[in-house]
C-alpha positions as CSV (number, residue, x, y, z in Angstrom):
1,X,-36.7,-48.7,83.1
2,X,-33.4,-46.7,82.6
3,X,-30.9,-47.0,80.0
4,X,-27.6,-45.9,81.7
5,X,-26.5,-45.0,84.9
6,X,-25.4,-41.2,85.5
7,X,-21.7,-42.7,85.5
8,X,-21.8,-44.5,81.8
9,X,-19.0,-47.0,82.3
10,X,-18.4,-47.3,85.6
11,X,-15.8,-50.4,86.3
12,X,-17.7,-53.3,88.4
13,X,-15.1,-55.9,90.0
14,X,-17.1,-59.3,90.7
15,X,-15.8,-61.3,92.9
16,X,-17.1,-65.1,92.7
17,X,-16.3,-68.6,93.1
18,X,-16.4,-70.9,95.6
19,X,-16.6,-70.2,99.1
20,X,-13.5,-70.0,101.4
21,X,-11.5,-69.5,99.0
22,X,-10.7,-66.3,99.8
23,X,-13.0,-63.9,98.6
24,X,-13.4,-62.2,102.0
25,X,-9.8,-60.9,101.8
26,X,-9.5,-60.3,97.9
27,X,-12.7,-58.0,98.3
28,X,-11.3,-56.5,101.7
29,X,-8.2,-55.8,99.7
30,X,-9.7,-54.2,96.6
31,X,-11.8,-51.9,99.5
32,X,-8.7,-51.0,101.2
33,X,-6.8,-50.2,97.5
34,X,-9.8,-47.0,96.8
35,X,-12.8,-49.8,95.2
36,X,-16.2,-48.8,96.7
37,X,-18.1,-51.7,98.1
38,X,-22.1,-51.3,98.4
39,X,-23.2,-50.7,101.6
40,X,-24.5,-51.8,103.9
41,X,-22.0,-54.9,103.8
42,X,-22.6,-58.3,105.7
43,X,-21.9,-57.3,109.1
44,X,-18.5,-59.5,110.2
45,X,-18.9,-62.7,112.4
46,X,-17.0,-65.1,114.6
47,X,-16.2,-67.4,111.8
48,X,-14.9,-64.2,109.9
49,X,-14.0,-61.4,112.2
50,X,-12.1,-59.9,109.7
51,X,-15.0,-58.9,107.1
52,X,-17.0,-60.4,104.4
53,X,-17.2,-57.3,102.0
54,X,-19.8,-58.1,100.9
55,X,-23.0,-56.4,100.1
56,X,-26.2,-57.2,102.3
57,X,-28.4,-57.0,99.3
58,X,-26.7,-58.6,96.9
59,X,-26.6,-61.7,99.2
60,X,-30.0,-61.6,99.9
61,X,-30.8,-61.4,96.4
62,X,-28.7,-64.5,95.3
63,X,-29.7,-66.4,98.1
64,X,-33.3,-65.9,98.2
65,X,-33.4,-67.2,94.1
66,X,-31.3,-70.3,95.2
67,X,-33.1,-71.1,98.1
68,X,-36.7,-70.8,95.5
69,X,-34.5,-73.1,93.3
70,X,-32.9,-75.2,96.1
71,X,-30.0,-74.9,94.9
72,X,-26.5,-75.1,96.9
73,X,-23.9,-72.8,96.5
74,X,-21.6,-75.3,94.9
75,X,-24.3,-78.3,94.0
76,X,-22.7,-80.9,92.0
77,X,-26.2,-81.3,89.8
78,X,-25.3,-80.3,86.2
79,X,-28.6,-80.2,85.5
80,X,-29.2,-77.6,88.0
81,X,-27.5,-74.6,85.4
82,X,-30.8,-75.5,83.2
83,X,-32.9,-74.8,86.3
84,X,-31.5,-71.3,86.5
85,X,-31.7,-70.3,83.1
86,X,-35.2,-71.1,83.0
87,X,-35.8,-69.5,86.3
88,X,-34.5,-66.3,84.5
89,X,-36.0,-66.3,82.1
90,X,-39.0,-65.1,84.2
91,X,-37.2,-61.4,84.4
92,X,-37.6,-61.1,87.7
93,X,-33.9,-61.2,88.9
94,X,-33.0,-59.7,85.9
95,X,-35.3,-56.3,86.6
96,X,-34.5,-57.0,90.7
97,X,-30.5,-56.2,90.0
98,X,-31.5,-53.9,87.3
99,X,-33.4,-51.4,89.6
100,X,-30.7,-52.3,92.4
101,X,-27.6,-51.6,90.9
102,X,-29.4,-48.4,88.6
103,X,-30.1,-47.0,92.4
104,X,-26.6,-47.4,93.4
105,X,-25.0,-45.6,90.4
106,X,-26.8,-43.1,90.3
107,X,-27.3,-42.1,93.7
108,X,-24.8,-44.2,96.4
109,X,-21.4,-44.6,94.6
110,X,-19.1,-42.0,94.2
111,X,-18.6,-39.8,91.1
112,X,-15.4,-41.9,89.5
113,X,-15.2,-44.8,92.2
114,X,-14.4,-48.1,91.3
115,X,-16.7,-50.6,92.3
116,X,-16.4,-53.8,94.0
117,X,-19.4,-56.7,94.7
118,X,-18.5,-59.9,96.1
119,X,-20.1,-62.9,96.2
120,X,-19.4,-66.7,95.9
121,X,-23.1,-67.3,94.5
122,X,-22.4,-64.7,91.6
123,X,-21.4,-67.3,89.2
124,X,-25.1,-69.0,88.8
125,X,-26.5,-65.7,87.9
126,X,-23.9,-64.6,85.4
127,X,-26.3,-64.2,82.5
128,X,-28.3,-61.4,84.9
129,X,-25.1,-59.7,85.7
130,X,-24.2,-59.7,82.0
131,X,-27.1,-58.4,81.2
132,X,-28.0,-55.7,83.6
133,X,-24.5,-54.5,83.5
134,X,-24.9,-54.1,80.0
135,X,-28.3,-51.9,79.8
136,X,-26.4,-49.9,82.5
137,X,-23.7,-49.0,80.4
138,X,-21.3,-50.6,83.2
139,X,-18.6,-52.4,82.6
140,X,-18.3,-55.7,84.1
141,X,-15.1,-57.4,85.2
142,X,-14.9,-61.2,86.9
143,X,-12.3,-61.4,89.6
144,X,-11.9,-64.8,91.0
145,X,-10.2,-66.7,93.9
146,X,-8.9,-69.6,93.7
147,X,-7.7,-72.3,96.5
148,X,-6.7,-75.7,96.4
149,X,-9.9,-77.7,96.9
150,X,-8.8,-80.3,99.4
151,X,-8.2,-77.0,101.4
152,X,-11.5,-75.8,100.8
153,X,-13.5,-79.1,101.3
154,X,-11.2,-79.3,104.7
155,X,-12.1,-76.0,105.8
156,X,-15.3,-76.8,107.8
157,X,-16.0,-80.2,107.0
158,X,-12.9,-82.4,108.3
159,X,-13.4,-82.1,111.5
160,X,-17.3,-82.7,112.2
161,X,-17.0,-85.6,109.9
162,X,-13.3,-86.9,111.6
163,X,-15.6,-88.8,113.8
164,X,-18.4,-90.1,111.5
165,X,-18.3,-93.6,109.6
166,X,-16.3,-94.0,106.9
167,X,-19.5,-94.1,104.9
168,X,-20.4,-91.2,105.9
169,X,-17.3,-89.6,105.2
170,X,-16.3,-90.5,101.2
171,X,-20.2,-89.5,100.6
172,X,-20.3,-86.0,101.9
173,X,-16.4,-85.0,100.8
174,X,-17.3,-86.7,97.4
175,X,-20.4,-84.7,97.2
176,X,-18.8,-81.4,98.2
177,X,-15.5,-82.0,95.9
178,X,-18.0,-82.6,92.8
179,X,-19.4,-79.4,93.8
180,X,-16.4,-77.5,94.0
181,X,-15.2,-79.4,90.5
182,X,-18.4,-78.0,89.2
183,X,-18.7,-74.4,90.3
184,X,-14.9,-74.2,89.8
185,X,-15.7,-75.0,85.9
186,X,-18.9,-72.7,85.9
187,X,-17.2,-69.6,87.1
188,X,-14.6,-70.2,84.5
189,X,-17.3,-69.7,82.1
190,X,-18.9,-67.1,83.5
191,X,-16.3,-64.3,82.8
192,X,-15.0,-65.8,79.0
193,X,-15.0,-63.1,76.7
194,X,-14.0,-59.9,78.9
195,X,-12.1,-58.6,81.3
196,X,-11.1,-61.4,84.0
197,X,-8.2,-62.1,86.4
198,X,-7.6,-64.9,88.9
199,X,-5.4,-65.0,91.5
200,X,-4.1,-67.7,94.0
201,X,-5.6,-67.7,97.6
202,X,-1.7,-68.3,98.8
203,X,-0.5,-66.4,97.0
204,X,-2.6,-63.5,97.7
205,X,-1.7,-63.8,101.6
206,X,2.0,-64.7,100.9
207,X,2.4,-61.6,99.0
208,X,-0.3,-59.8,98.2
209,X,1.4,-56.8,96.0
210,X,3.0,-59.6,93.6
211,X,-0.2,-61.3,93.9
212,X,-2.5,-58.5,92.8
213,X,-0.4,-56.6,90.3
214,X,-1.4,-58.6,87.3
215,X,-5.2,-58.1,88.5
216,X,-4.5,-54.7,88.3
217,X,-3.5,-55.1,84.5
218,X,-5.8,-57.2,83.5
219,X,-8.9,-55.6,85.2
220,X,-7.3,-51.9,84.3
221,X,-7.7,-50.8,87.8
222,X,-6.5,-47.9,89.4
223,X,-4.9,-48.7,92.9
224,X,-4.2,-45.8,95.6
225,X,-1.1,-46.7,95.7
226,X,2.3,-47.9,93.8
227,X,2.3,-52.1,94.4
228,X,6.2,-51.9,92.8
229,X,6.9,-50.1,96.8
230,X,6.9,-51.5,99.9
231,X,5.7,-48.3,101.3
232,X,3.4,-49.7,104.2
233,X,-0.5,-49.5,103.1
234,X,-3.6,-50.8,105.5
235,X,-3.7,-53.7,103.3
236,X,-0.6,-54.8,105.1
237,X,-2.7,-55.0,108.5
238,X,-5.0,-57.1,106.9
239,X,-3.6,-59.4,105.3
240,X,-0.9,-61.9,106.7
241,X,0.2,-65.5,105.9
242,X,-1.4,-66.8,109.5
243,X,-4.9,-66.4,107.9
244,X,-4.7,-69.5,105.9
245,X,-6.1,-72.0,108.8
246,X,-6.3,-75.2,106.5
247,X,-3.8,-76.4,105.1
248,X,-5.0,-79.9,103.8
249,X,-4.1,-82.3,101.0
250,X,-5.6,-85.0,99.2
251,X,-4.8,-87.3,101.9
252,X,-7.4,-85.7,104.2
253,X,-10.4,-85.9,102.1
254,X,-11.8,-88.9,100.7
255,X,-12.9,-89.3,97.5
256,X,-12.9,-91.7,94.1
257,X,-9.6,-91.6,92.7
258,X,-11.2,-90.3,89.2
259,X,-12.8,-87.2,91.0
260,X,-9.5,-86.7,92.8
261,X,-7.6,-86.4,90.0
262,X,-10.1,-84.7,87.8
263,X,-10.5,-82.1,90.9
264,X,-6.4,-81.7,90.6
265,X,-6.5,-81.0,87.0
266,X,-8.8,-78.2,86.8
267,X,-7.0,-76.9,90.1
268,X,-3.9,-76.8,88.0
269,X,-5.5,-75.7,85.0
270,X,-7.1,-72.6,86.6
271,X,-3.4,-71.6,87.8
272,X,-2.7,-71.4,84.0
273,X,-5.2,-69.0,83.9
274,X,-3.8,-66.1,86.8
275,X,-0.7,-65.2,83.7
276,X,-3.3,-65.7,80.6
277,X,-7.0,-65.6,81.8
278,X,-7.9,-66.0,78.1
279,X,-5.8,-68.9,77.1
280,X,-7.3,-71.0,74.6
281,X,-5.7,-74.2,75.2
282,X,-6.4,-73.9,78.8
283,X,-10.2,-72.9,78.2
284,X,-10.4,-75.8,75.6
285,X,-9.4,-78.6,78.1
286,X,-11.9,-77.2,81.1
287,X,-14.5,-77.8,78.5
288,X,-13.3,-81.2,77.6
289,X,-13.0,-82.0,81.2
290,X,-16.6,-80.1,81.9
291,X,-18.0,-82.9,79.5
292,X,-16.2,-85.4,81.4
293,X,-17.7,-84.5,84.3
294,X,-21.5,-84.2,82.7
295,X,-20.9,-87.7,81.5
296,X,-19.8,-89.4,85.0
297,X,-22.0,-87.5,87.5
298,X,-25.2,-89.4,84.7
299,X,-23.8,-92.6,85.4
300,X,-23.4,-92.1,88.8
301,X,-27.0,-91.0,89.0
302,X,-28.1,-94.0,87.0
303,X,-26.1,-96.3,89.2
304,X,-27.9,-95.0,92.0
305,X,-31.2,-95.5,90.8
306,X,-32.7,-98.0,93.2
307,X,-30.8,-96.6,96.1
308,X,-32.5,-92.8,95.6
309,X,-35.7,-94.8,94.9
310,X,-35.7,-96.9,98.3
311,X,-34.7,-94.1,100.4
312,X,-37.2,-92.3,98.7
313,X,-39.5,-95.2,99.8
314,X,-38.6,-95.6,103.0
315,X,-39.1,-91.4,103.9
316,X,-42.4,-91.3,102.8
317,X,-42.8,-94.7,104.9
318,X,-41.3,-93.3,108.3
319,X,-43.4,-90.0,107.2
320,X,-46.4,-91.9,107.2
321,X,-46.1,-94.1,110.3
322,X,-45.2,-91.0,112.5
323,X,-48.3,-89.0,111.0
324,X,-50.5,-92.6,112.3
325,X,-48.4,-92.4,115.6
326,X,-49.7,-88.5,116.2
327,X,-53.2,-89.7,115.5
328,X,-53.7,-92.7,117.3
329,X,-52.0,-90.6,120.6
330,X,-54.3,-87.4,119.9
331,X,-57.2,-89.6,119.8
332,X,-56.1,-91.6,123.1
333,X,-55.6,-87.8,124.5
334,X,-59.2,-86.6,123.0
335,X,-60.5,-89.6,125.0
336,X,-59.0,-89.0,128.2
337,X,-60.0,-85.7,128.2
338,X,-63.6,-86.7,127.8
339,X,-63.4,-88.8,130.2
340,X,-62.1,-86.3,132.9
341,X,-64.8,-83.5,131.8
342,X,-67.1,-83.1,134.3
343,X,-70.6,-84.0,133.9
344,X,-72.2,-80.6,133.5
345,X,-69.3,-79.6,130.8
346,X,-70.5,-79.8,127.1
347,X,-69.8,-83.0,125.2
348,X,-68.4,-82.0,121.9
349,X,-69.5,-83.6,119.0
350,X,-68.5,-85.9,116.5
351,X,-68.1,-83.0,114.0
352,X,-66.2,-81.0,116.2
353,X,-63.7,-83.6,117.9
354,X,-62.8,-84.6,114.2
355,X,-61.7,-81.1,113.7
356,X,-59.6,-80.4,116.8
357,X,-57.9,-83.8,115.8
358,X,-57.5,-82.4,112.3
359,X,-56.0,-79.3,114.0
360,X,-54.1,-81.1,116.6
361,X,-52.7,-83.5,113.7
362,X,-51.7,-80.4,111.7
363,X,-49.6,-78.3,114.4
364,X,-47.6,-82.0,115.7
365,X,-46.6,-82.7,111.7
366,X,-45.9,-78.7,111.3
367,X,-43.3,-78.6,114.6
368,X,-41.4,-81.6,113.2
């Protein structure tokens, strides 16, 4: 395995956290200001005509590993960052990226370029990224977005669930708050110790020179052009103020008070962080808060002990009955067919009917 990269050093943006919150146009930015972005990228799509930036690989990679793990992209389990590690600990992500990102250095990216990788499931494999950036010799900087969560909860789900019980509704945006709470407070964590920047979805489309000239201190990058000008630049065609789509508060999303306002706090905390990314105070509280939030999602999962247990209960119960159901109708259909064989057909055995049913029985349970 190599040591370095033929371009020791090479400046690696990362662009994580939680999805739509503006990733797509922070990476499409960075492209447009001179960072190369891996190719082949995510191709664009309906629900983003304007680009992902992203590379295919890398978001193959991370999603294949979650989807072994079944993990979400922004699951609420605490426990699930101790799934991970112990995943890792196998090496094989670790020597995946390593042979990756060697290949790209070394033959792909441009002598001198910058480079740019975005992805919002970059966050749960930090420790690989640290790592493999490290035996590379490449130096590793977190860039994250940040928008407001009601705004990102709101995004997709508001109006599918507009119509659904009320039940329905505080479960799901409850679950998919606590998820943002908690990768939120895990890609904080992530880039602690280095070079990091974060900057405001809104403020990134309201004006994005202002928005990204600390990010270009603080991640000492070198942009094609001047951001103190207002000399026109492509970034200006592609990025505009009529891009944010939601614009939902608290009011539209419903959700225990206590997760509300802890959701808030580390919204307003994380703003702290896009003038001093390495604030100590700030960093101090997100771990108190972190704690806070270990503590509650245990009682919530106690609480809901003999409610996971009965649904439990009851799937493997309606999993049952329908496997009976396919039986008793394949045998009523093994019978009929007997009967309409005609005389000088074959009669199949006892051994041999049992194993078409066993067939028959497999393929019905497979299809649903």
């Amino acid at each position: 395995m190599p040591t370095s990269p033929a371009q020791p050093g090479t400046p690696l943006v990362l662009v994580s956290g939680s999805g739509r919150s503006g990733t797509s146009s922070l990476a499409g930015a960075l492209k447009r200001l001179g960072l190369h972005v891996p190719q082949p990228e995510v191709p664009a799509s309906e629900t983003n005509p304007r680009g992902f930036y992203e590379p295919q690989w890398v978001i193959d990679f991370h999603k294949r590993h979650l989807k072994e793990l079944a993990l979400f992209n922004i699951d609420s389990r605490p426990a699930a960052v101790d799934l991970v590690a112990r995943y890792v600990e196998s090496g094989s992500p670790t020597a995946e990226l390593h042979e990756w990102l060697s290949g790209q250095l070394t033959v792909h990216v441009p002598r001198g370029e910058q480079v740019v990788v975005k992805d919002p499931h970059a966050f749960w494999f930090a420790q690989v990224w640290e790592q493999v950036t490290a035996e590379l010799d490449v130096d590793l900087r977190w860039l994250t977005a940040l928008r407001h969560p009601a705004e990102v909860i709101g995004s997709r789900d508001i109006a599918y669930l507009s119509s659904q019980s009320d039940d329905l509704r505080l479960t799901k945006e409850t679950s998919n708050v606590a998820g943002w709470v908690h990768a939120a407070l895990l890609t904080e964590q992530a880039g602690r110790g280095g070079k990091r920047a974060f900057v405001k979805y809104g403020d990134l489309l309201a004006d994005w020179r202002t928005a990204l000239a600390p990010v270009q201190q603080q991640l000492d990058l070198a942009f094609d052009t001047d951001l103190s000008t207002t000399e026109h630049h492509d970034v200006d065609d592609f990025i505009e103020p009529s891009m944010r789509k939601s614009q939902l508060t608290w009011d539209d999303v419903r959700t225990p008070d206590w997760l509300r306002e802890m959701a808030e706090e580390v919204w307003q905390l994380l703003g702290v962080l896009t003038s001093t990314p390495a604030d100590e105070a700030t960093q101090a509280r997100l771990d108190e808060i972190h704690g806070d939030y270990n503590a509650r999602y245990a009682d919530a999962v106690a609480l809901t002990f003999d409610h996971t247990r009965a649904e439990s209960v009851l799937a493997a119960r309606e999993a049952r009955d329908a496997q009976r159901s396919t039986v008793q109708q394949l045998r009523r259909d093994l019978e009929e067919s007997r009967r309409a064989r005609p005389a000088e057909a074959p009669a199949v055995g006892g051994r041999e009917a049992a194993q078409i049913l066993r067939r028959a029985v497999v393929r019905r349970v497979t299809r649903r």
